[in-house]
N, C-alpha and C positions, 0 to 999 in steps of 0.2 A: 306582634314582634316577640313579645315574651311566651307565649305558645311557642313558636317557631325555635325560639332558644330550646326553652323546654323539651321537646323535639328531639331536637341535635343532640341537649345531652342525655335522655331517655336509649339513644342508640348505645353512644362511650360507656353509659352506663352498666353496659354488660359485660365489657371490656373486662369490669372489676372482677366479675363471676372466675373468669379464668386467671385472674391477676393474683389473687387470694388461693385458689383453688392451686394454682403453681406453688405460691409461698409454702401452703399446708403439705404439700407433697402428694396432693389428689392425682396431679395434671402434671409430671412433668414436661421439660422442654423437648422431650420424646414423641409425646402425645401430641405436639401441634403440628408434626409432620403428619401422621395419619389422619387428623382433621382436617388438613390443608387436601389431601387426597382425597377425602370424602367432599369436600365442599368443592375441588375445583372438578371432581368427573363426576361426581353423581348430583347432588344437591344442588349444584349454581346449574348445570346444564338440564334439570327438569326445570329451575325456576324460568330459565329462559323458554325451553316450549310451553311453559303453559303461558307467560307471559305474551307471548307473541300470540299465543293462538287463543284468548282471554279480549286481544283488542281489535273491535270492531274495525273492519276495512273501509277507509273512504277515501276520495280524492284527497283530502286535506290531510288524512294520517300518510299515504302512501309517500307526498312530496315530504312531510316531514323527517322520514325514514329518510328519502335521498339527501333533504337537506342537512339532517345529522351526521349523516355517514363522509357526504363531501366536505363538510367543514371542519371534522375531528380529524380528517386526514391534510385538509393544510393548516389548521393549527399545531400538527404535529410537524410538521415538514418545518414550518418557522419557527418553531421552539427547537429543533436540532438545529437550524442554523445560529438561531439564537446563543444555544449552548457551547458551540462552538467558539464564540466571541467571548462571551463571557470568562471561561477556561482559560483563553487566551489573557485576558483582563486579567483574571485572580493568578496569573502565572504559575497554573499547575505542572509538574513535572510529569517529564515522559514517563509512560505507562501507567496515568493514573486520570490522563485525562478522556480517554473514553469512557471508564468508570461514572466521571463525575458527569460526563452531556446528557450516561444513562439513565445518572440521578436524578437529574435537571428535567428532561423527558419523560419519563416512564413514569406514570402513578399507579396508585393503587388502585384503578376502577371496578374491580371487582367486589375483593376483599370488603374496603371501604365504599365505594363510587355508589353499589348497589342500595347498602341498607338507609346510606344517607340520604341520596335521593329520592330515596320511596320515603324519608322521613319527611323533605324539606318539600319535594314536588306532588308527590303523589304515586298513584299508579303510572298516569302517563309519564311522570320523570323517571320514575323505573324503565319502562318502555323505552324510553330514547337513550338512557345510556347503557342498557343490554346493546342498542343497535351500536352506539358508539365503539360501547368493548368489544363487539367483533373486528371494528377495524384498527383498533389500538393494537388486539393479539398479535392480527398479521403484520402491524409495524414493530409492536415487543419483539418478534422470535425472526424479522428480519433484518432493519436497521437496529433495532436494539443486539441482536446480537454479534452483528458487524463491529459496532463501538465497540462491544467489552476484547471481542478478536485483536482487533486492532492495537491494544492494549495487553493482553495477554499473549501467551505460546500456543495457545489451539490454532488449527487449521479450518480454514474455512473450507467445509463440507456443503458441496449442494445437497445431498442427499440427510442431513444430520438435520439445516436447516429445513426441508422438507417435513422432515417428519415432528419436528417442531409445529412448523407451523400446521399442519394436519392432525391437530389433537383435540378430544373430545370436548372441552368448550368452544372451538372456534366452529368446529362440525355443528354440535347443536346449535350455535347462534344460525348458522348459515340453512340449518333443516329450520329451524325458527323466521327467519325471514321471510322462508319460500311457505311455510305455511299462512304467513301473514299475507304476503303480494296474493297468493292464491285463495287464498280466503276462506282454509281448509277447517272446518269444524272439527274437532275430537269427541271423541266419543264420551258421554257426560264420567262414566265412571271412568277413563283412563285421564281426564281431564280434571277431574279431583284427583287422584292418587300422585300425578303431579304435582297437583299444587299442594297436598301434603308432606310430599317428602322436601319439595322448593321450599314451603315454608322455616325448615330451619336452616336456611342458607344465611336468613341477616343473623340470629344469635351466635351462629357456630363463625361466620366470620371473624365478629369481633370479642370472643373467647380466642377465638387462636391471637388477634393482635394480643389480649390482656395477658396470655402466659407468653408471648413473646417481650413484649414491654420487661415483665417480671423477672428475665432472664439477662437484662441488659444493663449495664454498667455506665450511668451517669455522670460520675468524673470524670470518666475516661473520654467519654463522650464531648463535654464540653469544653477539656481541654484542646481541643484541635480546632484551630483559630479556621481553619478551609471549612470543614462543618459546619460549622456557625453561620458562613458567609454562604453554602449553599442551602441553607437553612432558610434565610430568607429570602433567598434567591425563588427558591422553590415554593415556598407558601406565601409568597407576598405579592415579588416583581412582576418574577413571569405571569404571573395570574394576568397582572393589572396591565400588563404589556401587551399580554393577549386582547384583553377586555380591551383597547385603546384600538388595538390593529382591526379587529375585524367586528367590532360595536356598527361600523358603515356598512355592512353587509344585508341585501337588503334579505331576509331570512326571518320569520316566526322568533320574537324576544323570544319565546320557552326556548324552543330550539337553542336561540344562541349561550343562555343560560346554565344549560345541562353540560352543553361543553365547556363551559369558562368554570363548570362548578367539577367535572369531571380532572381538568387541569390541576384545579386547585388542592386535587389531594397530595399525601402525601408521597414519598419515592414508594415503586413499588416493593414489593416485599420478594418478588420473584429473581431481582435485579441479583441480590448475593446469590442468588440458586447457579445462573445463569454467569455471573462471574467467577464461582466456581471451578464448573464446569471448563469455561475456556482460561481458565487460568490466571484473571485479572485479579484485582485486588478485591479479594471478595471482605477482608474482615471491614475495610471504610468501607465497603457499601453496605453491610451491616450497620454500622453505626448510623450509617446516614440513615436508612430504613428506620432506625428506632429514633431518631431523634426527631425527624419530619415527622413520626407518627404520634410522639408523644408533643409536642409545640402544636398540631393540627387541632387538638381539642381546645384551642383556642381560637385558629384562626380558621378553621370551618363554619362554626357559627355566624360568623362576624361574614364571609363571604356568602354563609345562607341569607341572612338579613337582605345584605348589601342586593343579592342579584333579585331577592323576591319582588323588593323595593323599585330594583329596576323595571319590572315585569308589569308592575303594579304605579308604574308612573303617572 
């Protein structure tokens, strides 16, 4: 167990490198955009083909693969309805509550999902939630981006949401899969240089959260009593909501685990990009981004423990 913490915080740990590095003036809050673009088209999407094309095919991985991919997609589908209720409960006002179902829904599985996984599960937990975050994307850039519409003055574009969802991590996870079902070998050098350049996907991720953290406003933050409540809405309920609903399912504990561990992150970080754009309320879904990300380095641990423990019954 204390490995395991150790772990968890050896990853945050790196968080600091960009946290400091923003303070000194190395890194500004400029730089974690073009990091955010090196990691989300180049970096994460070799980690993903080599990853996939790195794990041996068998009957047993292959349902795995199915059984991940069908269950992140109705744990997702009940956490939107979930969300819904909830909002309704905290009695949020018109045009801010698809913001908040987005917040409630949407993690971080990339960003975060990736380096932690591979901290807390391993290789194969890596493996299952690259398959996860392929069908999260295509629920991010379509129901995720309905709620923030819905919410804001943009129009809803089939062809805007198209091209959303057709972008180069969901491309590689889905050329990723199909080298995995097919069982396609790489070629050993083009198969390192993959996994060379995927290898800085975990530090650069959580560098871009540390200069994001460094950029964010803590008063401000926990003065907003909605925050707060989606705060632990996000890092705690829903988790354990989840964990409660579909713990009966008869599915591989790892399986079930990587997605309950997948849910458990923080909002995603993409959420302001995307409310933005459609013209929602993008500065609280900033704040909510920084505050689920800074509270998680607590209760990530504590949900790595809790589900290894389950695994390990």
């Amino acid at each position: 167990m204390i490995m395991m913490f150790a772990k968890i915080l050896s990853v945050f740990g790196i968080s600091l490198i960009g946290y400091f590095a923003n303070k000194r003036g190395w890194l500004p809050i400029a730089s974690s955009r073009y990091f955010s673009i090196l990691l989300v088209n180049i970096s994460s999407p070799c980690l993903v083909l080599y990853s996939m094309s790195a794990q041996e095919m068998s009957e047993k991985a292959l349902e795995n693969v199915f059984h991940v991919a069908s269950l992140m997609l109705s744990v997702l589908v009940v956490s939107t309805i979930l969300s819904m209720v909830l909002v309704k409960i905290m009695r949020v006002p018109d045009g801010k509550k698809g913001v908040y179902s987005a917040l409630l829904i949407l993690t971080n599985n990339g960003f975060m999902g990736y380096p932690l996984s591979y901290a807390v599960f391993g290789k194969q937990g890596l493996f299952l939630m690259i398959v996860a975050n392929a069908v999260f994307t295509f629920y991010l850039y379509s129901v995720g981006a309905i709620l923030l519409i819905y919410d804001g003055e943009g129009q809803l574009n089939i062809r805007t949401t198209l091209r959303s969802i057709v972008s180069i991590p969901v491309v590689a996870s889905l050329i990723g899969i199909g080298i995995f079902v097919m069982g396609i070998k790489l070629p050993p050098l083009f198969a390192e240089f993959l996994k060379t350049v995927g290898d800085i996907t975990i530090p650069l991720s959580m560098i871009i959260i540390g200069i994001q953290l460094a950029e964010s406003k803590v008063k401000e933050v926990l003065n907003n009593k909605q925050l707060i409540y989606i705060l632990i809405l996000k890092l705690v309920i829903l988790p354990a909501i989840l964990f409660g609903i579909f713990m009966w399912i008869p599915v591989d504990p790892f399986v079930f685990v990587v997605v309950i561990f997948a849910m458990a992150m923080p909002s995603a970080a993409v959420v302001p990009v995307l409310a933005e754009i459609y013209h929602a309320d993008a500065k609280t879904a900033a704040q909510n981004v920084f505050v689920t990300t800074m509270f998680s380095l607590g209760t990530i641990p504590i949900w790595g423990i809790l589900l290894i423990q389950y695994i390990n019954r």
